[in-house]
C-alpha positions in Angstrom: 48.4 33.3 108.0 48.5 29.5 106.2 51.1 28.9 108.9 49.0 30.0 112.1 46.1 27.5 110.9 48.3 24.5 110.5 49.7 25.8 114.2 45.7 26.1 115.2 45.1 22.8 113.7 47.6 20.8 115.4 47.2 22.1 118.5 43.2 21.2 118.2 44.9 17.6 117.1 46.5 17.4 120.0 44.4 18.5 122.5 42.0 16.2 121.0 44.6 13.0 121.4 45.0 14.1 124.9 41.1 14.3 125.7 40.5 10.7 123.9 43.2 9.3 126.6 40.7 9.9 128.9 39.5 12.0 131.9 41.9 12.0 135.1 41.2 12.1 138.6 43.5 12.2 141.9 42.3 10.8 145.3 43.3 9.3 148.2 42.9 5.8 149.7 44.7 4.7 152.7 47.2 7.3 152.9 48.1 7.2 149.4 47.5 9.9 146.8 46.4 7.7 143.6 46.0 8.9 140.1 43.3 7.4 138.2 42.2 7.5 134.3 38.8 7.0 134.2 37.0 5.0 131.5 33.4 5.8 131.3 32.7 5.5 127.9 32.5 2.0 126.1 35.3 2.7 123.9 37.8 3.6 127.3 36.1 0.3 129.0 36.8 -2.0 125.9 40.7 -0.3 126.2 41.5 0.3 129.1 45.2 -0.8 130.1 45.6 -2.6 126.9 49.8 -1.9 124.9 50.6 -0.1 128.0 53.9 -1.0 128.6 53.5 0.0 132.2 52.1 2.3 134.7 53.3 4.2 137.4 53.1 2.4 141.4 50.3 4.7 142.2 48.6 5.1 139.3 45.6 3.1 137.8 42.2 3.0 135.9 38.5 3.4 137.3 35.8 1.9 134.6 32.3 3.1 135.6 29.1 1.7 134.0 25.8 2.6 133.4 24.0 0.3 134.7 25.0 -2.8 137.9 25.8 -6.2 136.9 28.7 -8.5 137.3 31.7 -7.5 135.2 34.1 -9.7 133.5 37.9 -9.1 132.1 40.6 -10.4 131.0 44.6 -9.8 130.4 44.1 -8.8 126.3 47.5 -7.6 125.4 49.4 -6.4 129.2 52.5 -6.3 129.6 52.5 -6.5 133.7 50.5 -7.9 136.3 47.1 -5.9 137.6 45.1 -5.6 140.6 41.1 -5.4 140.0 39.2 -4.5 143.0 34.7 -5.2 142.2 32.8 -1.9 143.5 29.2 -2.3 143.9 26.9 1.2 143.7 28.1 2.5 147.2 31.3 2.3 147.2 32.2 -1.1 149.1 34.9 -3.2 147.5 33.1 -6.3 147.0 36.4 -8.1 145.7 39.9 -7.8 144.6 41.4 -10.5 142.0 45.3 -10.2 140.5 45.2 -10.6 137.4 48.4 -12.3 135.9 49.4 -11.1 132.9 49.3 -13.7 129.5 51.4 -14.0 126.4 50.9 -11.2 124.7 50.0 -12.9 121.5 47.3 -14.9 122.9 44.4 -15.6 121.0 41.1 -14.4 122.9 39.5 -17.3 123.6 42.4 -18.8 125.6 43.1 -15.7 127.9 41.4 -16.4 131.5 37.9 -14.5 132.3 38.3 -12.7 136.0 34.6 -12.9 136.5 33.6 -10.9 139.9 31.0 -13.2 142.1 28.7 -10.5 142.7 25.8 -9.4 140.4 26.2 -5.8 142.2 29.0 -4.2 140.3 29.3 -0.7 139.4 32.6 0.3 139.3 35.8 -1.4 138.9 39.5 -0.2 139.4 42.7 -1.5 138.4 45.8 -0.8 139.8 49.4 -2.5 139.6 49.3 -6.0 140.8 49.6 -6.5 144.5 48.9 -2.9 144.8 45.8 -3.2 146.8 47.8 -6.0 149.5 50.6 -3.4 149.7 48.3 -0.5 150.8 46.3 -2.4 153.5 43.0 -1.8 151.0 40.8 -5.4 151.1 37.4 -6.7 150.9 34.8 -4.4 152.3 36.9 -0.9 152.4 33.9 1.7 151.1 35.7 4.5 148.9 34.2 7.6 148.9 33.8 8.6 144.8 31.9 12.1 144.9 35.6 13.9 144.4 37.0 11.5 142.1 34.4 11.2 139.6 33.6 14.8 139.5 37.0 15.9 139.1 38.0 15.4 135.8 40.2 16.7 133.3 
């Protein structure tokens, strides 16, 4: 009996780690089946693609907010280059930005801000550097987010 609760408990454990990685989504843009983690909590936001040593060509991470507003990140401990493409409420890719990635040990007030220009930001996904010029995806494509964002792990 002690032995099936420890089994219990570490299968809770785990099931827990997994769900704390986040909620995961797949979709299509331009032909290409995409896998997305999205981070809709503050905790995921504040996270998001930081000690990953990489992640896979079609793979990336959708942050949602709560509210609209222009959106700001940086390259805090990355170990590869990243694509960021500003979503405003509908949809439309407002702008996409490659990040370049920084020493890893840089101290937080030297790493550059990626600020978008617009005020109207809802959303924003990252995806491996140059991945957006690659696809044919730019400035202005509207993504359609009712499947994603309901479908989630």
């Amino acid at each position: 009996m002690h032995r099936k609760k420890i089994i219990l408990i570490f299968f809770l454990l785990f099931l827990n780690i997994s769900c704390i990685r986040g909620k995961t989504a797949e979709y299509e843009i331009r032909g290409k089946t995409v896998k997305i983690e999205i981070a809709d909590t503050e905790e995921a936001r504040n996270k998001g693609l930081s000690d990953r040593r990489f992640i896979g060509k079609n793979q990336g991470m959708l942050f949602v907010f709560s509210d609209v507003n222009r959106r700001s990140f940086w390259m805090k401990h990355c170990f590869f280059d990243i694509d960021i493409a500003y979503i405003d409420f509908n949809g439309r890719i407002d702008e996409i930005i490659t990040m370049q990635r920084e020493p890893y040990d840089s101290a937080a007030e030297k790493l550059k801000q990626y600020i978008s220009k617009s005020w109207s930001i809802k959303y924003a996904l990252e995806m491996p550097g140059g991945w957006f010029n690659k696809n044919s995806v730019q400035a202005g494509d509207i993504l359609t987010w009712t499947v994603l964002y309901n479908t989630s792990r």
